[in-house]
C-alpha positions as CSV (number, residue, x, y, z in Angstrom):
1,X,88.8,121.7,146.4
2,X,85.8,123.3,147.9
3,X,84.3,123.4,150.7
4,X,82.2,120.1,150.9
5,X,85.8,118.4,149.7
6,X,87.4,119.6,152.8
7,X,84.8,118.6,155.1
8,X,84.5,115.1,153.7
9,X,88.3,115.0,154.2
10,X,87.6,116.2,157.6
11,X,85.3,113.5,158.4
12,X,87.1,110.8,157.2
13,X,90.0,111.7,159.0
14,X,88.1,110.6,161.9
15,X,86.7,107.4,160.0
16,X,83.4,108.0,160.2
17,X,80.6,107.3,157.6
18,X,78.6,109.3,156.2
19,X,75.7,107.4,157.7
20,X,76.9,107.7,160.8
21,X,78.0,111.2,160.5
22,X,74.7,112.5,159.1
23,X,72.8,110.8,162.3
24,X,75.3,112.8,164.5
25,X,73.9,115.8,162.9
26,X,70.4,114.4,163.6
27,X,69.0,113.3,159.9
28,X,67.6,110.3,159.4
29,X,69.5,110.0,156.0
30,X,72.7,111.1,154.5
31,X,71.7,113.1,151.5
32,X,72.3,116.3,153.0
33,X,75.7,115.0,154.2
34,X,76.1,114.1,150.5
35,X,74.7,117.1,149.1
36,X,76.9,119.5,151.1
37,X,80.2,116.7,150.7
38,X,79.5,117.2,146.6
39,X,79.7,121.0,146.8
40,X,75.8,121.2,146.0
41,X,75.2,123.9,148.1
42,X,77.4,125.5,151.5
43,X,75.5,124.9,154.5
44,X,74.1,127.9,157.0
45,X,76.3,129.0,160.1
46,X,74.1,126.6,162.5
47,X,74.8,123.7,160.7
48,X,78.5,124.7,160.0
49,X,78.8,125.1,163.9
50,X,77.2,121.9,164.1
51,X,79.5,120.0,161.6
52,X,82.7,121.5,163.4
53,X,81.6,119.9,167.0
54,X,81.0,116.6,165.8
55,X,84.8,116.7,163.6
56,X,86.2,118.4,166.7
57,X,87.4,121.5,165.6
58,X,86.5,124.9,166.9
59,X,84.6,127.5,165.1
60,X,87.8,129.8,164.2
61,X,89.2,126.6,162.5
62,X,86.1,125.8,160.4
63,X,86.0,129.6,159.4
64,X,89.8,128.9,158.2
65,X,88.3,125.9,156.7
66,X,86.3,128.5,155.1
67,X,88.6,131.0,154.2
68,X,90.6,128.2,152.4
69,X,88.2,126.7,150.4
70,X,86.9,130.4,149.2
71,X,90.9,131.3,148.0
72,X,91.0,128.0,146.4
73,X,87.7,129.1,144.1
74,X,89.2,132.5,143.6
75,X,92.3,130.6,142.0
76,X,94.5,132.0,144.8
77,X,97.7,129.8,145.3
78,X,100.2,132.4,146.4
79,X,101.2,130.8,149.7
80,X,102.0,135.0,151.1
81,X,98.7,135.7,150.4
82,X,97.0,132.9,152.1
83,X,99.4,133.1,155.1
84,X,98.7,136.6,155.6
85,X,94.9,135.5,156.5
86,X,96.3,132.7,159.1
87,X,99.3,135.0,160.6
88,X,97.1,137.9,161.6
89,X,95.7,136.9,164.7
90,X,93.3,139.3,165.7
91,X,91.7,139.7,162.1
92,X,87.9,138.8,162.5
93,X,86.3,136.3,159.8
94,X,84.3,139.2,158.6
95,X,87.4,141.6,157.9
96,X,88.9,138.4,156.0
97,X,85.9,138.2,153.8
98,X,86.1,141.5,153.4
99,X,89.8,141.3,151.9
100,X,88.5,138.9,149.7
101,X,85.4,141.1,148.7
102,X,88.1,143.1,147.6
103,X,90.4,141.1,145.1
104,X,87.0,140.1,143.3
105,X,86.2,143.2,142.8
106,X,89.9,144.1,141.6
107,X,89.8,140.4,139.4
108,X,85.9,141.9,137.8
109,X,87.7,145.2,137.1
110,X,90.7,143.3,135.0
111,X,88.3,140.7,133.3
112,X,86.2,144.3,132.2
113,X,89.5,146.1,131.0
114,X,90.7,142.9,129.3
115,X,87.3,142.9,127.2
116,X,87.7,146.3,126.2
């Protein structure tokens, strides 16, 4: 599930359209609230900020959000793993991404010794 999936869950937790969400973000339509809800494209930090005031979380929930929807792409399912982003409490968003930097680069390194 990626990012857009989770936000549309999000939103319609709260029961509100898209319509109605997309004029709470201040668009006159909603095909950017579609776009992002289809996983066409994340949107920028503003607009995350934005999207996580008007579902009424805070930011460091919308980064978990985040975080989630990254480990989910990486095919990460190991409940320890993904705990052990949620149960360090002083860990900053950035130092998570960088953990994650990190098992790409040690999943690229496998996929290049497997070819070989």
């Amino acid at each position: 599930m990626g990012l857009g999936d989770k936000l549309k869950a999000k939103r319609l937790q709260l029961d509100i359209s898209q319509a109605e969400f997309a004029r709470k973000l201040g668009f006159d339509n909603n095909g950017y609230v579609s776009d992002i809800e289809n996983n066409k494209y994340a949107p920028k930090e503003d607009k995350l900020r934005a999207w996580a005031k008007e579902l009424r979380m805070s930011w460091e929930e919308m980064q978990d959000l985040m975080l989630e929807a990254e480990l989910e792409e990486l095919g990460i399912s190991d409940p320890a793993f993904t705990m052990m982003f949620k149960d360090i409490p002083d860990m900053t968003y950035d130092e998570k991404q960088s953990i994650l930097m990190a098992y790409q680069e040690v999943l690229r390194v496998r996929a290049k010794k497997a070819k070989e």
